[in-house]
N, C-alpha and C positions, 0 to 999 in steps of 0.2 A: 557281452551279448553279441550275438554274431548282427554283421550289417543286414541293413534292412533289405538290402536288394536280396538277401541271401534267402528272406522270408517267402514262404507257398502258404498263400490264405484258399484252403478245400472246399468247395461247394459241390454238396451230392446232390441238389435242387432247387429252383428258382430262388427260394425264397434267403435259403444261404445265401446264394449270388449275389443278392440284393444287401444282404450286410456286408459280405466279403467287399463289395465293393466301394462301401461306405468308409470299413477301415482303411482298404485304399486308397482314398480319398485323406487320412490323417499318415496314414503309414508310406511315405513317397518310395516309391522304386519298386516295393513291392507288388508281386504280381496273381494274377485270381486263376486257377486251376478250376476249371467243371467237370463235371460229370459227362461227356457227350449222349445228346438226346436229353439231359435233362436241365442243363446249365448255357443256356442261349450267348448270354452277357457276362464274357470271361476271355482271358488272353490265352490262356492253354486249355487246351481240351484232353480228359485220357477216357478210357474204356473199361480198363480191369483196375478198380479200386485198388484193392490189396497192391499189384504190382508197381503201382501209382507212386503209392506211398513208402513204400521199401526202396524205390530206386530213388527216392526223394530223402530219404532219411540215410540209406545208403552215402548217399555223397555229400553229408551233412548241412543239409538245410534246413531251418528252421520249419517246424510246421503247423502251421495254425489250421486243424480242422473244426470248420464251422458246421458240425455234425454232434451225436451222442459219443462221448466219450468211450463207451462201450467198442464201436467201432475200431476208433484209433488202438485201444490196447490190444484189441484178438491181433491187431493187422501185426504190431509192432512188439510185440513182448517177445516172440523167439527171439527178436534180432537185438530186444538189449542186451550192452555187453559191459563196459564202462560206465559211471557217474560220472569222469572226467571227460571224457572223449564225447559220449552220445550227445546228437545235438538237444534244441530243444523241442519240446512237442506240447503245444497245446489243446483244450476243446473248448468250444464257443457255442453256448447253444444259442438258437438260430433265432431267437430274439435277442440275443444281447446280453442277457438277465445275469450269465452266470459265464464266470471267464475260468477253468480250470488249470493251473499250471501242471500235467502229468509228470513230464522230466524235465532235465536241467533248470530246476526252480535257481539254483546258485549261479547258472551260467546265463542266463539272459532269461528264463520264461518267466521268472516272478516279476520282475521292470515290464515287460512288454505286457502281462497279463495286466497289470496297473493301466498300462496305459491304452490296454482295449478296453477296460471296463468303462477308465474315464470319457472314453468316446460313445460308448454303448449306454452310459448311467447305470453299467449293472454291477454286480459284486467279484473284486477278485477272491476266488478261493485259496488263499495260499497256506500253503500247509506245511514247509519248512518251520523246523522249532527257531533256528537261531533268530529268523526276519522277524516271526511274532511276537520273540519275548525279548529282544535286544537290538534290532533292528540293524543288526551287524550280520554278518555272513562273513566266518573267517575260510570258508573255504574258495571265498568268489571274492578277493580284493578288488579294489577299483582299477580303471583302464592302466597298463603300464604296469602294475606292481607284480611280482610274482612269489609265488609261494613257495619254497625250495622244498618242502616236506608234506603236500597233503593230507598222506595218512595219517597226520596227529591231528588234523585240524576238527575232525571227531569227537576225541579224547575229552581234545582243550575245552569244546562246548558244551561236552555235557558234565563235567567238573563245574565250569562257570554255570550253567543251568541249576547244580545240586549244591549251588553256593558256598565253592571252592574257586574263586576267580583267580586269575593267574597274571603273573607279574608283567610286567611290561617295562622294557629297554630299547629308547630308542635311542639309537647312533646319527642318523638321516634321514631326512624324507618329511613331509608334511601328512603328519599323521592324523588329520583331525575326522577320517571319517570309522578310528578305532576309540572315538575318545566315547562315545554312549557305550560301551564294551565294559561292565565292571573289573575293576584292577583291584587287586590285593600286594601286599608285601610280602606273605609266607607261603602264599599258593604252592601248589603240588606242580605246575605246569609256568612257565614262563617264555613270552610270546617277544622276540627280537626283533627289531627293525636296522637292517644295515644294509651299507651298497658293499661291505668287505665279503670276499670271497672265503667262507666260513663252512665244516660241517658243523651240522645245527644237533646241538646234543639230543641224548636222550629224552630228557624231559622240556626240552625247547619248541616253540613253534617256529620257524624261519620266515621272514619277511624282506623281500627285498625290492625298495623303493626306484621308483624311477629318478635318482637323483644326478646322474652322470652326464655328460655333454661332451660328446668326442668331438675333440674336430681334426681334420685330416686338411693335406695338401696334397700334392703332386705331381711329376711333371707331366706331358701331356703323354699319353699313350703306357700310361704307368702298368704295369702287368698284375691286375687285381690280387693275386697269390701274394704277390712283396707285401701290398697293402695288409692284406687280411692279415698278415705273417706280423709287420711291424704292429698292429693293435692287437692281437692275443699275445705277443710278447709284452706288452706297453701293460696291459692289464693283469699279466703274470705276475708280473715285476710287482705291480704298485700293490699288486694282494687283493684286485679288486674284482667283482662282479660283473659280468658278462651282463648278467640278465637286469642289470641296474642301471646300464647303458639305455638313455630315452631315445637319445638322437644323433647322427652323425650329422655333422655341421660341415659348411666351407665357404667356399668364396663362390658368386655365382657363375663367376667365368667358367667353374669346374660343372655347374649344374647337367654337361651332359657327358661328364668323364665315365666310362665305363670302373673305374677301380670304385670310385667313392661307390656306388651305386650297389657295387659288388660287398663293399664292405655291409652297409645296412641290410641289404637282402640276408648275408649271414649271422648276423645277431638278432635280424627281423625287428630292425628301428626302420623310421624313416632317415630318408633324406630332408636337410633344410640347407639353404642358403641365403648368404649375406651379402649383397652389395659394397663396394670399394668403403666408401666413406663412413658405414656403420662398423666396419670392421676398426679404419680405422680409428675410430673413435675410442677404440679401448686401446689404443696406443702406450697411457700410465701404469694400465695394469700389468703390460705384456711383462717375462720374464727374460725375454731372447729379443728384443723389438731388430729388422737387419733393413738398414738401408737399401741393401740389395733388392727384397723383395720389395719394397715400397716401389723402387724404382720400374720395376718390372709389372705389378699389378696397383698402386693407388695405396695400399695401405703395410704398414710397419709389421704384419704379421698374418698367417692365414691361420693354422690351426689352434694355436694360444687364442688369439681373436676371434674367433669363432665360435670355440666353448668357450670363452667368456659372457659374449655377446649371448648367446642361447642361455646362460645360466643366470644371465643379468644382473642388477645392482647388486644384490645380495649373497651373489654365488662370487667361487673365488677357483683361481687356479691352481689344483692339487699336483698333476703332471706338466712339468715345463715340456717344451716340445720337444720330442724323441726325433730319431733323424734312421731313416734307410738307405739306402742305393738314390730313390729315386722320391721317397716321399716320407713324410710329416704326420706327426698324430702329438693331442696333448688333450690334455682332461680337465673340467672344470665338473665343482659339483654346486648345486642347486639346490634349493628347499622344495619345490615344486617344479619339476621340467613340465611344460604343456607341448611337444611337439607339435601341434596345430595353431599354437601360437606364437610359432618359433618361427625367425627368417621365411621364407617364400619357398614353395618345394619347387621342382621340375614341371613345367606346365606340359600335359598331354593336348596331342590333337589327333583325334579318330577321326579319318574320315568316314562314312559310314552309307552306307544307300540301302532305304527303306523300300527296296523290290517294288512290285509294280504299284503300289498302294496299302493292302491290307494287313496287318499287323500277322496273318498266318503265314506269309510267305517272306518275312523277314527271320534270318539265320540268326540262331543264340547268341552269337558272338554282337552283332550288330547292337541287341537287344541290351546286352551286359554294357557295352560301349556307351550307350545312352543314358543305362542306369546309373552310372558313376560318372557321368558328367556335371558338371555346376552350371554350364551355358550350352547352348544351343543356337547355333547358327545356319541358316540356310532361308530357298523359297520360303516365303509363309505359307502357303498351300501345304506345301512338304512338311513341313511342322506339325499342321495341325492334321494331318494323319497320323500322325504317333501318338493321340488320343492323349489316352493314360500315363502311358508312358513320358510326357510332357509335360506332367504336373511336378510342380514345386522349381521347377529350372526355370534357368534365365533365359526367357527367348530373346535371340537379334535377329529380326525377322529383315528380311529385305527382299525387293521388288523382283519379275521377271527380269531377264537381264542385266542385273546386278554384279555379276560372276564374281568379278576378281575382285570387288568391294568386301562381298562374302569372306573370300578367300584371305585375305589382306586382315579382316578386322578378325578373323576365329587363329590367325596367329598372332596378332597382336593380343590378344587375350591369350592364348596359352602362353605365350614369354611374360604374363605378369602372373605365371603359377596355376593357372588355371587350368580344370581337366574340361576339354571343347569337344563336342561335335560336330562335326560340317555335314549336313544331313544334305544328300544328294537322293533322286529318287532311282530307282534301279538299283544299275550297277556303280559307284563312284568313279570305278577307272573307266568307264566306258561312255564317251560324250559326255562327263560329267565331270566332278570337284578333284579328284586327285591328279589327276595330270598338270591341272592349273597352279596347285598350291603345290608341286612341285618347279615350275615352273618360275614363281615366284620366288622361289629359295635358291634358284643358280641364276634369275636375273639380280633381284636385289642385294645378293650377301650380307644380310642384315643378320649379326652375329647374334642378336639377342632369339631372333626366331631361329636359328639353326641348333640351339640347344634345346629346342623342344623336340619333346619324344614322341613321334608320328610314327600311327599304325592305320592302316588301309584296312577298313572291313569291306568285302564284297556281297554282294546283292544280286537280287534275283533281276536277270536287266530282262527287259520288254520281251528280247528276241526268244528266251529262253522258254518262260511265258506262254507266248504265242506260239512257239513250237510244241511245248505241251499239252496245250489246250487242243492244239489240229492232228497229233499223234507223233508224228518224228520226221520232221522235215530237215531238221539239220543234221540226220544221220550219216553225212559225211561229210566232205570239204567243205567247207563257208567262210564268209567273209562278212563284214557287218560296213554299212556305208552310209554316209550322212548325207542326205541331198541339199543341208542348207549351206550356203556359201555366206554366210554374215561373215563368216571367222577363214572359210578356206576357197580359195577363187575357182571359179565353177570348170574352168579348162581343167586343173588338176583332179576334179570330180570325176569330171566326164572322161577321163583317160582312166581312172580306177576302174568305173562302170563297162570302160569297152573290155581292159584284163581281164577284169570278173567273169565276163561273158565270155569272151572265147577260151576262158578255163574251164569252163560251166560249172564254175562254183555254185553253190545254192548261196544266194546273195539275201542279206537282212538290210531294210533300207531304213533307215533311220530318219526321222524329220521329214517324211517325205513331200508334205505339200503345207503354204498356209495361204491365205486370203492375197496376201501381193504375189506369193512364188508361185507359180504352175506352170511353167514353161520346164522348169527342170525334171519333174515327175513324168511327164509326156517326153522329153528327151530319155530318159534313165527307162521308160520301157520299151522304145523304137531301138534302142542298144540291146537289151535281153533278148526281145523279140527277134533282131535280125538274126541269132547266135542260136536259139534253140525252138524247139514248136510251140505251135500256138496253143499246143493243150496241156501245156507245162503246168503244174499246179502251183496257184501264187495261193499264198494264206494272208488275208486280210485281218488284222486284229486289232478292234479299236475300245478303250475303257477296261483295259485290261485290270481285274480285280476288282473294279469298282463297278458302281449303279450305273447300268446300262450298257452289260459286256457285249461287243456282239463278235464272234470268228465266223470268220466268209474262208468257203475253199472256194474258189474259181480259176478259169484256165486264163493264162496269160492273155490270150487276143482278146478275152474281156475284161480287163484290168482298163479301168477310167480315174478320172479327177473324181466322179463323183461320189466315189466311198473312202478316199483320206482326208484325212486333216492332220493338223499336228499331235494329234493323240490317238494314233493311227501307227503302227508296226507293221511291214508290208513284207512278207516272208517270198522271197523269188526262188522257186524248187529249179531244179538242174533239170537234163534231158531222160536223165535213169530213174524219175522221182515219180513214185507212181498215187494214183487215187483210189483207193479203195472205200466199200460201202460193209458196214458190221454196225449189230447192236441199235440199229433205229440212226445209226448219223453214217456219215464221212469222215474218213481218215487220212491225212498224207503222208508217205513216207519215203526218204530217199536212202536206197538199200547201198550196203557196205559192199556187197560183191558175197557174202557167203553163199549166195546159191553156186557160183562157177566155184568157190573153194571146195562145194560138198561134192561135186558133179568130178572134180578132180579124184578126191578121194574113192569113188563108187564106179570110176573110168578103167 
């Protein structure tokens, strides 16, 4: 079934809304689409129905419309194309009563249609023959296993259905969710289970189990191509199945080596790793145990130990360890591989800024980062703006002024596998979480957080905001400046504020006043002031996206203390930066120069 973040719960009218949002509530990550004008209480809004859902089904998401099903087929039936490929599409009517699976009943809509019903008390409708009469679905194996042949899996069920059941051969793999599947011994069709690299005959069905446990080493800066090269040779060799491969395994020192990483991305396993002492503990079973390597990382062997260790007591090593240029691979197989229950993957830390507050002015990417997060760290305030978005994670909530506590504990959490948030408000890189938590990774050199894999989402930051709300004030040169000096001494402040000014940049001031500071906001405007006119346009903008917005244009000589605080963005326009009146308000903007470009061309 595809992940849940992947799922769009549809509401064409309040009353959807109101269950959509309920599922939401059982369904974590997933997000509620409305109607606009009719769907108040919802995290995305669209306009044209039909286009809505095509570009939604287009890029394969799952879609739950909590509408008549009528609907969803006129919108979506040109665009079926595949059984295998097309996602899933559900309908929900809008009391609950009745859960339709339309497509992918095999691929994930009959389990979820379960599991809305269950939340709803209503009925799933499923209509698949193999789920009703055998409770098996040979065309939808469970997570990990793949089907090498499809188009039989057809055949086979409606043979078993006209009580002609087909044989069954297993080699490998824990098969226990084919075992309500009636078997025969003369059947017309005969259904295999192996990890050997096989064409699966005519009357064969193919199954191939997640029973493999790669593990890999090598040396640091290894060139992924050797890698990927040494285990499709490894797996040629042994006669074995790609797709039967669960997990690439190693040591955790490797956890942020570009080749391992490379390898799983190509067979599209995950990555897992093993700490020194678990590896070595399979020390008796190795086949190659080298003192060398112990000496150099803690244990007698990395990729024999590795897929051992993943395939555990009852697995055994099939590949002793194969050798390249530069790196290692060897094989254990498994009765059951769980990848998720395997060694400790590569911990993630996004850091992420939730824009000036409201959930519509946060960027998709930000959005996705939160969804696949396990924890959550940052301000509590900042938190609990991501609403919805916040349910089912682990919040570490911590105090104003916290900063590098913050910082400190959302990498100590991703170096123990975990995928983190550092939720900053804004912009992250801007006065806020990314600078710091880099900062802590070239003061501390603590090798365990330097393997974590760190991506920067950016954010809509205040000044941007503000500039948009007053028209285009940053339409040319600018600079963004903090007035508070907790962290930067006020002379190096007040020397930025004098450059700024006799550049006539259009200056964004940041922090500009709080209850003990006011001496520097009256300094930082007696600097602008002496530099450009007093009818310069300042843009006041405080509660930006939130209860109680308010944007002031006024001219620089009347800029006081008494309309900032610290939740206040104070927009300083240049000398070229004009005020205009349109449309029942005021506008600011500071012009690029195109009028002398056009006056060139017309001269």
């Amino acid at each position: 079934m595809s992940e849940e973040h992947d799922i769009a719960l549809i509401a064409l009218h309040a009353k959807g809304g109101a269950l959509a949002r309920t599922l939401q509530g059982s369904l974590p990550g997933t997000r509620v689409h409305g109607l606009a004008s009719r769907v108040d209480d919802c995290d995305e809004t669209f306009a044209d129905t039909a286009a809505h859902l095509a570009d939604l089904f287009a890029s394969g998401r799952t879609i739950v419309g909590v509408c008549a099903a009528g609907i969803l087929i006129r919108t979506l039936s040109a665009r079926i194309d595949d059984k295998l490929t097309d996602p899933p599409v559900l309908a929900v009517s809008p009391d609950g009563a009745h859960v339709v699976p339309l497509l992918g009943g095999h691929h994930g809509a009959n389990g979820l249609a379960l599991r809305i019903a269950a939340i709803t008390g209503g009925t799933a409708a499923i209509t698949t023959a193999g789920d009703n009469i055998h409770g098996v679905a040979l065309d939808n194996p469970p997570a990990g296993w793949t089907l090498a042949n499809p188009e039989t899996a057809k055949p086979v069920m409606a043979a078993a259905l006209a009580g002609n059941p087909p044989s069954l051969v297993i080699e490998a793999g824990n098969t226990d969710w084919l075992m309500e599947l009636p078997v025969g011994r003369d059947g017309t069709w005969m259904i295999r289970v192996t990890d050997r690299a096989i064409v699966p005959a005519a009357d064969e069905l193919l199954f191939h189990p997640p029973s493999l446990a790669l593990g890999v080493g090598c040396e640091r800066g290894c060139n992924p191509d050797e890698l990927i090269a040494l285990v499709e040779e490894t797996l040629d060799v042994a006669g074995l199945a790609p797709t039967s491969v669960a997990v690439i395994v190693s040591i955790d020192l490797k956890a942020d080596e570009p080749a391992v990483h490379a390898v799983a991305a190509h067979l599209g396993v995950p990555a897992r790793f093993f700490d020194a002492p678990r590896l070595e503990a399979e020390t008796p079973r190795l086949a190659t145990p080298s003192e060398t390597v112990f000496r150099e990382v803690g244990a007698h062997g990395v990729a024999e130990a590795a897929a051992l260790a993943a395939a555990g007591d009852e697995g055994a090593l099939i590949i002793p360890k194969r050798k390249s240029t530069r790196a290692t691979c060897a094989i254990a197989r498994g009765p059951d591989l769980d990848p998720s229950a395997t060694g400790q993957p590569r911990g993630t830390l996004s850091i992420v800024g939730t824009g000036p507050g409201d959930s519509a002015h946060r960027i998709p990417a930000t959005d996705a980062a939160i969804e696949s997060a396990t924890d959550l760290v940052g301000y509590g305030p900042y938190l609990d703006m991501l609403g919805y978005a916040a349910a089912e994670k682990q919040r570490h909530d911590f105090g104003l002024g916290a900063e590098e506590e913050r910082c400190r504990h959302a990498l100590a959490l991703a170096a123990e596998g975990r995928d983190v948030a550092l939720v900053s408000s804004g912009d992250p890189g801007i006065f806020a979480m990314a600078s710091l938590v880099f900062e802590l990774l070239d003061r501390d050199s603590n090798p365990a957080w330097r393997r974590v894999e760190i991506a920067v989402h950016p954010g809509v930051s205040a000044m941007q905001l503000a500039a948009a709300r007053a028209g285009a004030p940053l339409g040319h040169d600018f600079c963004a400046i903090s007035l508070s000096d907790l962290l930067t001494p006020w002379p190096a402040i007040e020397s930025r504020l004098r450059a700024a000014a006799a550049a006539d940049f259009v200056v964004a001031l940041y922090n500009p006043a709080s209850r003990r500071r006011r001496r520097q906001f009256e300094t930082a405007r007696e600097i602008l002031l002496a530099e450009r006119p007093g009818d310069t346009p300042v843009v006041v903008a405080r509660n930006l996206a939130r209860e109680g917005e308010q944007v002031t244009i006024l001219p620089l000589a009347e800029l006081s203390l008494d309309v900032v605080d610290m939740l206040t963005i104070v927009i300083v326009c240049n000398s070229q930066s004009r005020v205009i009146a349109g449309a029942g308000r005021t506008w600011a903007y500071t012009p690029r120069g195109y009028s002398a470009k056009t006056q060139e061309k017309t001269a």
